[in-house]
BADO-446774 format. One line per 4 residues: number of its first residue (from 1); for each residue x, y, z of N, C-alpha, C. Coordinates in steps of 0.2 Angstrom, whole numbers. Last residue first. Layout:
BEGIN
NUM = X Y Z X Y Z X Y Z; ...
END
This chain:
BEGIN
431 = -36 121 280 -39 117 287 -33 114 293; -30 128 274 -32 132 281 -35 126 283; -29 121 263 -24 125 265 -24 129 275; -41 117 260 -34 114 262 -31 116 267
427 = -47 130 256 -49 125 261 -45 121 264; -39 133 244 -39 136 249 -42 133 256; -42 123 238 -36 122 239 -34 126 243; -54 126 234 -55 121 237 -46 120 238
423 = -54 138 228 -58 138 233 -56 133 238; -49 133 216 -46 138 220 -48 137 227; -57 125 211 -51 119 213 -46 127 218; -65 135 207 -70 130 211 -64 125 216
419 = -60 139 194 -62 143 201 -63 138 208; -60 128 189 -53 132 189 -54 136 197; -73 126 182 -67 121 186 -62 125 190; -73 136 177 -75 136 182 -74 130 185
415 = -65 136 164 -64 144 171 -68 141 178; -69 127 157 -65 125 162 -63 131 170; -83 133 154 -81 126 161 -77 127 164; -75 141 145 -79 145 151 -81 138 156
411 = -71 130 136 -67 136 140 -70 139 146; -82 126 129 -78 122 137 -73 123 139; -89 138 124 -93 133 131 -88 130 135; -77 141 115 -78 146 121 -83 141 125
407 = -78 127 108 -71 130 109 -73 135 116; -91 116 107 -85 114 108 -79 119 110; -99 129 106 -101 123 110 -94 121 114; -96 135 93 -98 138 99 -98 133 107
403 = -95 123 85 -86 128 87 -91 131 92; -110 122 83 -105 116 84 -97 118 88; -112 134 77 -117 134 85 -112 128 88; -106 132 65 -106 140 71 -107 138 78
399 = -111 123 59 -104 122 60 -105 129 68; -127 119 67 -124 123 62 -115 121 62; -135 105 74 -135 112 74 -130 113 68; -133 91 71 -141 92 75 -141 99 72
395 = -122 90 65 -128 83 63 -134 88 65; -115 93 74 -115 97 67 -121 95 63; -109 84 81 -114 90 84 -116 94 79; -101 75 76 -107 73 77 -113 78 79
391 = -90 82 73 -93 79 67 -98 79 69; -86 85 86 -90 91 82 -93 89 75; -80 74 91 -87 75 93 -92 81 89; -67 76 89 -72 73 83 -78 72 85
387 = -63 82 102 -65 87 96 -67 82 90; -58 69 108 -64 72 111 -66 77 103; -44 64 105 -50 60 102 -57 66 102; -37 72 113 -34 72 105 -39 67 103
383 = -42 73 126 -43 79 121 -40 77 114; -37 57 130 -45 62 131 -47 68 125; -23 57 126 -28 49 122 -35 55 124; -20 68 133 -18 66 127 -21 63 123
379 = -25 65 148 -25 72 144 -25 72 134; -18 54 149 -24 56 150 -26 61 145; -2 59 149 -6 53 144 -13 55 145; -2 70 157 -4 70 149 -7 65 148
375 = -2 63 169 -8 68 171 -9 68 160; 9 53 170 1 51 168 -4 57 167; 16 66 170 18 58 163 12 53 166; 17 70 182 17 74 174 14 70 169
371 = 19 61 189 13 65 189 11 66 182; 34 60 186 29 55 186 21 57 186; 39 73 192 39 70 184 36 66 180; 37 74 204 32 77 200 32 76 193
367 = 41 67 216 36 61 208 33 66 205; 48 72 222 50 67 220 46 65 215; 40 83 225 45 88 220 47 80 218; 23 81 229 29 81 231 35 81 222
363 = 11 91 220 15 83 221 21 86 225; 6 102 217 2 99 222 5 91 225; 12 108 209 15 109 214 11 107 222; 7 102 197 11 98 198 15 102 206
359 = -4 112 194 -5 102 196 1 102 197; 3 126 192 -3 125 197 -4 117 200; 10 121 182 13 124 188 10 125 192; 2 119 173 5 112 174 9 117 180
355 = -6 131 170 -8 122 173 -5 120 176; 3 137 163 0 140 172 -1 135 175; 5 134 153 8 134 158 9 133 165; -8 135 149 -5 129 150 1 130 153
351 = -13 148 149 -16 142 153 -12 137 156; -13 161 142 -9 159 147 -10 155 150; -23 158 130 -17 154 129 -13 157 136; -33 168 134 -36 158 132 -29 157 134
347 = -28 181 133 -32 178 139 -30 171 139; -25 182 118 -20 184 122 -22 180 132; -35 178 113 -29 174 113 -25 175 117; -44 189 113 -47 182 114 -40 178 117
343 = -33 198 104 -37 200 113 -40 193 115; -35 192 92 -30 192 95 -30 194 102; -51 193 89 -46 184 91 -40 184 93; -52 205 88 -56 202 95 -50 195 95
339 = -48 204 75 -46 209 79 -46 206 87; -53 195 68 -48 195 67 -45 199 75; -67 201 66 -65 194 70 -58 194 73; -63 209 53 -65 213 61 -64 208 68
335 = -64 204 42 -58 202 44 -59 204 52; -76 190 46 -68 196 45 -70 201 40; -91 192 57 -87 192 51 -80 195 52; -93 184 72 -94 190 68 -90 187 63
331 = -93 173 79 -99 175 77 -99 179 72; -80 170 83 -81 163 79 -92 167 77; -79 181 93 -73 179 85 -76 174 82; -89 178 104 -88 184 100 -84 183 92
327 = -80 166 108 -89 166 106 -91 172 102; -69 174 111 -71 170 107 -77 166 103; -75 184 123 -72 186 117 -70 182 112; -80 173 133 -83 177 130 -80 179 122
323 = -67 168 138 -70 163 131 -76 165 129; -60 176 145 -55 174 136 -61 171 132; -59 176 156 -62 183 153 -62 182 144; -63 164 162 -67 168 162 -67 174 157
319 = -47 162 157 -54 157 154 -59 162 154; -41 170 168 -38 171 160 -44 167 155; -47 168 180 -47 175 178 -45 177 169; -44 155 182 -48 158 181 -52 160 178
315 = -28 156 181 -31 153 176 -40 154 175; -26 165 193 -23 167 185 -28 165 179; -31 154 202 -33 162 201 -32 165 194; -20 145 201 -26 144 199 -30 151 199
311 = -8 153 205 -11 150 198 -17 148 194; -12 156 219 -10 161 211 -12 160 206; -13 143 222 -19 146 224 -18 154 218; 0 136 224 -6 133 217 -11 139 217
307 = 8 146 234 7 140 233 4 138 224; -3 161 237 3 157 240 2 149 234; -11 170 241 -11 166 235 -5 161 233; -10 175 252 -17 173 251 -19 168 245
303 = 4 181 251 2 173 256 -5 172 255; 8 186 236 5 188 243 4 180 247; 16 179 226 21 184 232 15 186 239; 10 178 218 10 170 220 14 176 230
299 = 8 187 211 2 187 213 5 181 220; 20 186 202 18 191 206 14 189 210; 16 172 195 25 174 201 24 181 204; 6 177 186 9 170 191 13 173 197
295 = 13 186 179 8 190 185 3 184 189; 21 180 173 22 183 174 17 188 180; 11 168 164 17 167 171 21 173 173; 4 179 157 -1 173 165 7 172 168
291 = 13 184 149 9 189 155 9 183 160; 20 173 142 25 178 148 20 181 152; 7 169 135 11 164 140 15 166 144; 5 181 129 0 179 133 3 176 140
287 = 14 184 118 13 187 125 8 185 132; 12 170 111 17 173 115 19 176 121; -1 172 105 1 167 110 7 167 114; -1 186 99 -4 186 106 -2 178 110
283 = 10 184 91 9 188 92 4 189 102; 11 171 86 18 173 88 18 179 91; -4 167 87 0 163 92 7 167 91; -7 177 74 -11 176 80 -7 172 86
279 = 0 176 61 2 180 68 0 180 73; -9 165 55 -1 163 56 4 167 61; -20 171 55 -20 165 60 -13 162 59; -18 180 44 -21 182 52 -18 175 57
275 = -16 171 33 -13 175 38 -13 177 43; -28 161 34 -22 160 35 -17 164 38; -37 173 28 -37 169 34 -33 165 39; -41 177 15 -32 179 19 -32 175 26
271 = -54 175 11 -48 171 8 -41 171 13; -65 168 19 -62 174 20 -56 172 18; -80 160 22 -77 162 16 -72 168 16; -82 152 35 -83 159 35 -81 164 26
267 = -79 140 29 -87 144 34 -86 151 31; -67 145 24 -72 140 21 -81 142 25; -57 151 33 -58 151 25 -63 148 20; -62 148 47 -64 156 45 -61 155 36
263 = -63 134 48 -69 137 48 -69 144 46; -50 129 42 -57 128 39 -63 131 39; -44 134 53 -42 137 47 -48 133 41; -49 131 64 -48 137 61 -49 138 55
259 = -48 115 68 -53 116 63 -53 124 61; -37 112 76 -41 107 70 -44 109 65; -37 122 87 -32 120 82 -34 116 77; -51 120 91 -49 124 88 -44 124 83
255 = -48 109 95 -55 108 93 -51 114 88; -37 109 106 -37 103 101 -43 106 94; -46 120 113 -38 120 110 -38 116 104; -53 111 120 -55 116 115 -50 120 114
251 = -45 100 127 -52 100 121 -53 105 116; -42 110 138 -36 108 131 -39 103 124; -52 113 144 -48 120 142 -41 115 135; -56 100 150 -60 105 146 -57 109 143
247 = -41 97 157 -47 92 150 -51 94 146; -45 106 167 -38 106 160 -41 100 155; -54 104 175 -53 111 170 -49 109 165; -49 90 180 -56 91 174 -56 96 170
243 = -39 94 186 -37 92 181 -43 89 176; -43 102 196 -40 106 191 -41 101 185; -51 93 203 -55 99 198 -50 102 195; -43 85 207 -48 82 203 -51 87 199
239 = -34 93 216 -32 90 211 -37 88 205; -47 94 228 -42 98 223 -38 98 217; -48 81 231 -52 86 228 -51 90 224; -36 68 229 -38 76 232 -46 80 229
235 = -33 59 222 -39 58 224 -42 64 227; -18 63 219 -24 63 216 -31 63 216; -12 60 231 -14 67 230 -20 66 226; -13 47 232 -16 47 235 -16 55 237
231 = -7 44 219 -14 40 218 -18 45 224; 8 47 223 4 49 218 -6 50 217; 8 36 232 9 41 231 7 47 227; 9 24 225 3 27 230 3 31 231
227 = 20 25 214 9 25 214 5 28 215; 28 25 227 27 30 220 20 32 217; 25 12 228 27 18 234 26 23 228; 27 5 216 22 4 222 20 9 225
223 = 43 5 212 36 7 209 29 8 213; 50 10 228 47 7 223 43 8 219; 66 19 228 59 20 230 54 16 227; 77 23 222 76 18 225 70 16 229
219 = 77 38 221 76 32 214 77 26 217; 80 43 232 74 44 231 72 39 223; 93 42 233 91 37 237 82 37 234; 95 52 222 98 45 218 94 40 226
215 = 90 62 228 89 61 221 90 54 222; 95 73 236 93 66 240 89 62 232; 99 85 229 104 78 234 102 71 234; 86 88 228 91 86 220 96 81 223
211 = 83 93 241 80 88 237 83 85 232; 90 101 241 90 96 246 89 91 243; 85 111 231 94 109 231 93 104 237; 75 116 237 76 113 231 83 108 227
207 = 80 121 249 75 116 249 77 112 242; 88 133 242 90 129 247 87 121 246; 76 140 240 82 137 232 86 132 235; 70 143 249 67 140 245 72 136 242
203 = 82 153 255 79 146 260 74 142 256; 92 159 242 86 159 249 85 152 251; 111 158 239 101 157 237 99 158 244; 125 160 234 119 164 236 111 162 233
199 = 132 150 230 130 150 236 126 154 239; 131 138 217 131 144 218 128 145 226; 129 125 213 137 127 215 135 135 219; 120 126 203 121 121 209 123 123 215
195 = 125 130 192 120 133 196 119 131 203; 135 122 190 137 128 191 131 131 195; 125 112 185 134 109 190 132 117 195; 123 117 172 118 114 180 122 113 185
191 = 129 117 162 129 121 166 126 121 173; 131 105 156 137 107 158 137 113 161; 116 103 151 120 100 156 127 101 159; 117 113 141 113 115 147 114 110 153
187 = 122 105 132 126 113 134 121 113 140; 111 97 129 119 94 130 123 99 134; 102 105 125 101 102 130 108 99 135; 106 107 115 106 115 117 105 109 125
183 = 106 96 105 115 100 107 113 106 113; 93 94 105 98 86 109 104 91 109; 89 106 97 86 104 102 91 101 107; 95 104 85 99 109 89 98 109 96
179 = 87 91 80 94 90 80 97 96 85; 74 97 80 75 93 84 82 90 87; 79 105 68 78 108 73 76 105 80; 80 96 59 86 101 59 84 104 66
175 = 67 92 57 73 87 59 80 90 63; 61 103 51 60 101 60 65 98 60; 67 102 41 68 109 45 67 106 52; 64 90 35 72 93 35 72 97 40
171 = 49 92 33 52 88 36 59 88 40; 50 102 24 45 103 31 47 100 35; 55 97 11 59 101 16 56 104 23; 45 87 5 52 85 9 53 89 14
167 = 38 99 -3 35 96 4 41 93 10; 41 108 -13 46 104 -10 45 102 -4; 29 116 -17 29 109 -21 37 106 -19; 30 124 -1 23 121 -6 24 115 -12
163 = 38 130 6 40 123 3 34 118 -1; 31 141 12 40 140 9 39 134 4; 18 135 17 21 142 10 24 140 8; 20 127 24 17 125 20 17 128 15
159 = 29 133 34 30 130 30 27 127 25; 20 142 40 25 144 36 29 142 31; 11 136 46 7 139 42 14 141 37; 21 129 55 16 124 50 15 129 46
155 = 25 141 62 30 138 57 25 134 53; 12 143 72 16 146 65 20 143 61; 16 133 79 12 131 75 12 136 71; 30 135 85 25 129 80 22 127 76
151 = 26 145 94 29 147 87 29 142 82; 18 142 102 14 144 97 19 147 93; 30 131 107 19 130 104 18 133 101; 39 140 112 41 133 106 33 132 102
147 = 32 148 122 34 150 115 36 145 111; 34 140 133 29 138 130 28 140 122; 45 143 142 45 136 137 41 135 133; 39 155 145 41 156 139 44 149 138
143 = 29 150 155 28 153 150 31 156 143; 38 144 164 35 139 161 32 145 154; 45 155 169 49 151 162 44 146 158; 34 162 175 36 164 167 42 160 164
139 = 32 151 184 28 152 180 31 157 172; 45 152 193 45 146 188 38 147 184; 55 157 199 49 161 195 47 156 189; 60 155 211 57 161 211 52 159 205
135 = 69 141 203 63 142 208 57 146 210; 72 135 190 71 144 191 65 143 198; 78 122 190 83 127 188 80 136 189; 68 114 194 76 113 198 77 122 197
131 = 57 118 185 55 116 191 61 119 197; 64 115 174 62 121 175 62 123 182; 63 99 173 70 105 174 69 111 173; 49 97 176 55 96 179 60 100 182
127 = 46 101 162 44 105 169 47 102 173; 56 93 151 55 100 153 54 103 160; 49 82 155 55 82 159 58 90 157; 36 82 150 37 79 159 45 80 161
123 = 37 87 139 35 90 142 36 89 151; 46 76 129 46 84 131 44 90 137; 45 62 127 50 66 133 48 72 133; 37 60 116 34 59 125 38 63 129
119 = 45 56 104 41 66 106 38 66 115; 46 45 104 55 50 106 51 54 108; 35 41 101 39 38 106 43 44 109; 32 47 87 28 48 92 32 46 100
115 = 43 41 81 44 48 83 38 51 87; 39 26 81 46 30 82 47 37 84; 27 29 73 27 25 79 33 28 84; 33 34 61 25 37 65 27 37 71
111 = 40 24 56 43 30 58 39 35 60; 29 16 54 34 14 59 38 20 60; 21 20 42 20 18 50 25 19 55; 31 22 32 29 26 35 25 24 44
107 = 34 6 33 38 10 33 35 19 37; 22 4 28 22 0 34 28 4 36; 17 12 16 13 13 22 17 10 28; 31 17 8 27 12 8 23 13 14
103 = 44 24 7 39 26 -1 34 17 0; 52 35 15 49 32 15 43 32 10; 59 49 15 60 45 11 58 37 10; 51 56 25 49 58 16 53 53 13
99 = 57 52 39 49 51 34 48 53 28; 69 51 42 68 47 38 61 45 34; 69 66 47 74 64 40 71 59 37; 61 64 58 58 67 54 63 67 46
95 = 69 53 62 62 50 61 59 57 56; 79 63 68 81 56 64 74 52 59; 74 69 77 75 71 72 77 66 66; 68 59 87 65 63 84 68 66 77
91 = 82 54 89 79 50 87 72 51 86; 88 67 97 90 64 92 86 58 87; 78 69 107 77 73 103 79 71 95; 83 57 115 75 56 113 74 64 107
87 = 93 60 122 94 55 116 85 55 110; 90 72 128 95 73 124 94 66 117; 81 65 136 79 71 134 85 72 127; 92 57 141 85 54 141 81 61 136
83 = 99 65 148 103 60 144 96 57 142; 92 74 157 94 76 152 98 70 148; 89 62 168 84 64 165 86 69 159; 97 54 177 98 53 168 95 58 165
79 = 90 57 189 98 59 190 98 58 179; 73 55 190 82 53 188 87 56 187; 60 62 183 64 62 189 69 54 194; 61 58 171 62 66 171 63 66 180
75 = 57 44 169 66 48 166 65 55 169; 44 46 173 48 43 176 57 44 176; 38 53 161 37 54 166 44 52 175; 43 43 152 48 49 153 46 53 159
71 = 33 34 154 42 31 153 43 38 154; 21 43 149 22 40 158 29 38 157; 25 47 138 26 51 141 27 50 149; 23 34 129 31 37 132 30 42 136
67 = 10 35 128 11 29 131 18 30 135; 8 43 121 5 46 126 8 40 131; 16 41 112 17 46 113 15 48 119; 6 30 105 16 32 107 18 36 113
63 = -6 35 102 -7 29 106 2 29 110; -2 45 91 -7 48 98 -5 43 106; 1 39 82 4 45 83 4 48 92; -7 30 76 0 30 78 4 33 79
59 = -20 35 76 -17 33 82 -13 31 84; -16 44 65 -18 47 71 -16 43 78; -17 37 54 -7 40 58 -11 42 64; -32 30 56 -26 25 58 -17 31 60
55 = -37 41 54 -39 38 60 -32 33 62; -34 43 41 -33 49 46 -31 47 55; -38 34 33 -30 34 34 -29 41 40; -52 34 35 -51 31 40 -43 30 39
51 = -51 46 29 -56 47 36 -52 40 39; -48 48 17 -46 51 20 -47 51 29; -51 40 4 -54 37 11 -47 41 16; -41 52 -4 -43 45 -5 -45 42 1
47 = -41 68 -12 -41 65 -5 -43 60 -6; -35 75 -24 -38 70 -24 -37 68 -18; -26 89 -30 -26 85 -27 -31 79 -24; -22 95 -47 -27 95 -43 -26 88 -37
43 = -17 105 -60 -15 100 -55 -20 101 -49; -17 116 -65 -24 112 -69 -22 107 -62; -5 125 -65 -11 127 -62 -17 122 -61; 8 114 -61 3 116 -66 -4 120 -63
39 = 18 104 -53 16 111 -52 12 115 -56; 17 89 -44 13 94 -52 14 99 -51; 29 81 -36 23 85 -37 22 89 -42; 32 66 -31 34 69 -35 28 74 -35
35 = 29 55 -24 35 56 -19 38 65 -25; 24 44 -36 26 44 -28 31 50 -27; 19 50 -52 22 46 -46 25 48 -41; 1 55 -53 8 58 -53 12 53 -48
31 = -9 47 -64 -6 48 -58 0 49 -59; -21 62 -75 -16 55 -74 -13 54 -69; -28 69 -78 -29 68 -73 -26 60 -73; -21 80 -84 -24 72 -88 -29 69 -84
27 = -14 87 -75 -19 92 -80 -25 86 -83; -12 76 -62 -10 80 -66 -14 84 -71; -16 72 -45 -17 68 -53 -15 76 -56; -10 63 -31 -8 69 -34 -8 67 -43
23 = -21 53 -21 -16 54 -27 -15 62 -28; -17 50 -4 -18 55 -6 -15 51 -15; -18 44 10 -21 40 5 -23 45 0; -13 50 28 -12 48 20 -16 45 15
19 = -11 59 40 -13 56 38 -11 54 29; 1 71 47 -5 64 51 -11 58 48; 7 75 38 12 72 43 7 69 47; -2 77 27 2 72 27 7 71 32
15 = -11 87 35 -14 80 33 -6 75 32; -3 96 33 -6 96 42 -9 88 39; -1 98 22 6 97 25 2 94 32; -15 101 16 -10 95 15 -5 94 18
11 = -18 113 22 -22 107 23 -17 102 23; -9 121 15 -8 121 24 -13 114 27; 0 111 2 -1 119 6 -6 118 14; 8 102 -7 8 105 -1 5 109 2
7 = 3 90 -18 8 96 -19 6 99 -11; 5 73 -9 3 77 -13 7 84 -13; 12 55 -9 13 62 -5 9 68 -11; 4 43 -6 4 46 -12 5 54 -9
3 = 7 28 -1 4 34 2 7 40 -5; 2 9 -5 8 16 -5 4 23 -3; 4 -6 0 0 0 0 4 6 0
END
């Protein structure tokens, strides 16, 4: 069975790095062979059982990924945890060298599978090493680790332009850039000694450095103890509502990400749509992610909001205000939409950061990597399946009323999850 790489643009780049069964037919409508594109005006792309080649890279992509981020959950707190992060970037970029030159479905699976695996490390041994290395202000770095996201996902819009009939090269770039990742990381381990080593800290940075110590007794810990551990924050009340809020609030992320640039180019008929939405996350995702952790780590300085209780405030105050003025952008016409979606984004997108510095400060500092690493799997397999529910909602009501539902409705839940996990971790907290 062969995958028939098509000519490129923002649909087809986002389809062939998750799905396949495309011909690429020429003026004749003859088939163009494998792995070659038509430049011709008349050239036309042909989607072939798109639905179920969608469903199959999806879960080889999906089911990997979420399954390594527990394994890396567990590498992120390890004394190896950069030697893990570092091998895991190279065999990402390795996988995105060897996807174009694959010229057979089994072949292309398998370098799905491969680089879905390497990609789990990211996230649970980032915060981690965030966690170690910026104690005071670990919300604005979780915020600006976050600019990798929404420069991201600009780059797709970017290179679906650059390299519209040299598809290969989408591949090469990230490769290239998973490769600077596993060097930048390497360098960052020759410097952690140093920060170490340093003798003016406060009595927090202190703590944190105790704890770094007692690392290698604390990886003698059994899997069992660990669990329980774990299992037995989770049950928290507190716990349970954040991590409801963030199920909602990352659904409708997924929901949106998915479906934009179909609904404001084609709902919405509005040819330059793309562009708007290629500045939108380098613009207001960016600043968004520095504000929420940056007036995180302010907020966090009075004792009222001490602890997770900032955070969750933050997150809030940033859902409540953000999913009105998106129920607003998915109503009106562009380009005007346009205006509101960047004030919309700037709210919506301080979230994730904030989250995971909010949930993970509810664990002991020993299994926060492990936390990590089931709290996404969840999160992953839940919100990366949940937005194909809008096929279904579209059955009954409009495309409008279906993104109304699915993006600001379980954004505004989540604000209220959100509030509600405040409340209640303030209750803890004083009992």
């Amino acid at each position: 069975m062969t995958i028939w790489q098509p000519m490129m643009n923002s649909k087809e780049l986002a389809a062939a790095t998750g799905t396949g069964g495309f011909r690429n037919l020429d003026e004749n409508g003859n088939l163009v062979q494998n792995g070659t594109t038509c430049t011709a005006p008349e050239c036309q792309c042909v989607f072939e059982n798109e639905e179920p080649m969608q469903m199959i890279f999806t879960v080889l992509y999906v089911i990997p990924v979420s399954i390594s981020t527990i394994f890396f959950g567990y590498a992120a707190d390890s004394r190896f945890r950069l030697f893990f992060f570092a091998s895991s970037m190279v065999v990402l970029a390795s996988s995105q060298f060897l996807f174009p030159m694959a010229k057979s479905f089994a072949k292309l699976a398998t370098i799905r599978v491969i680089g879905g695996l390497a990609e789990g490390c990211t996230q649970p041994i980032s915060m981690v090493i965030i966690n170690f290395l910026f104690v005071k202000n670990t919300s604005k770095a979780m915020g600006i680790f976050n600019w990798a996201m929404y420069l991201g996902y600009a780059l797709t819009i970017a290179l679906a332009s650059f390299t519209k009939n040299s598809f290969y090269w989408s591949y090469y770039i990230i490769g290239i850039c998973c490769g600077a990742s596993a060097i930048a990381v390497f360098v960052i381990g020759k410097f952690i000694p140093k920060i170490e080593n340093d003798n003016n800290k406060d009595d927090e940075e202190e703590a944190k450095l105790k704890e770094a110590e007692t690392l290698e007794q604390l990886e003698n810990i059994s899997w069992r103890e660990n669990t329980f551990k774990i299992a037995r924050v989770a049950g928290k009340p507190a716990t349970i509502l954040i991590f409801v809020g963030g199920l909602f609030r990352h659904t409708a992320g997924y929901t949106l990400g998915i479906n934009q640039v179909d609904y404001f180019s084609n709902y919405k008929e509005f040819e330059n749509a793309e562009l708007y939405l290629f500045w939108c996350p380098i613009l207001a995702g960016v600043a968004g992610a520095f504000i929420g952790g940056f007036l995180t780590d302010w907020i966090k300085k009075n004792k009222s909001f001490s602890g997770s209780k900032g955070a969750l405030f933050i997150l809030f105050i940033s859902q409540f205000l953000g999913a009105p003025l998106m129920a607003i952008v998915l109503s009106i016409n562009p380009p005007y939409c346009f205006v509101l979606l960047y004030i919309a984004y700037f709210f919506l997108e301080m979230w994730f950061g904030i989250f995971l510095v909010a949930f993970s400060s509810l664990f002991d500092s020993s299994i926060q990597g492990k936390a990590i690493g089931y709290t996404l799997f969840i999160m992953r397999i839940v919100c990366g399946n949940l937005p194909s529910l809008i096929v279904k909602i579209k059955v009954y009501v409009s495309y409008h009323y279906a993104m109304l539902i699915m993006i600001p409705g379980f954004q505004f839940i989540s604000a209220i999850f959100f509030l509600a996990a405040f409340f209640s971790v303030k209750n803890e907290s004083s009992a």
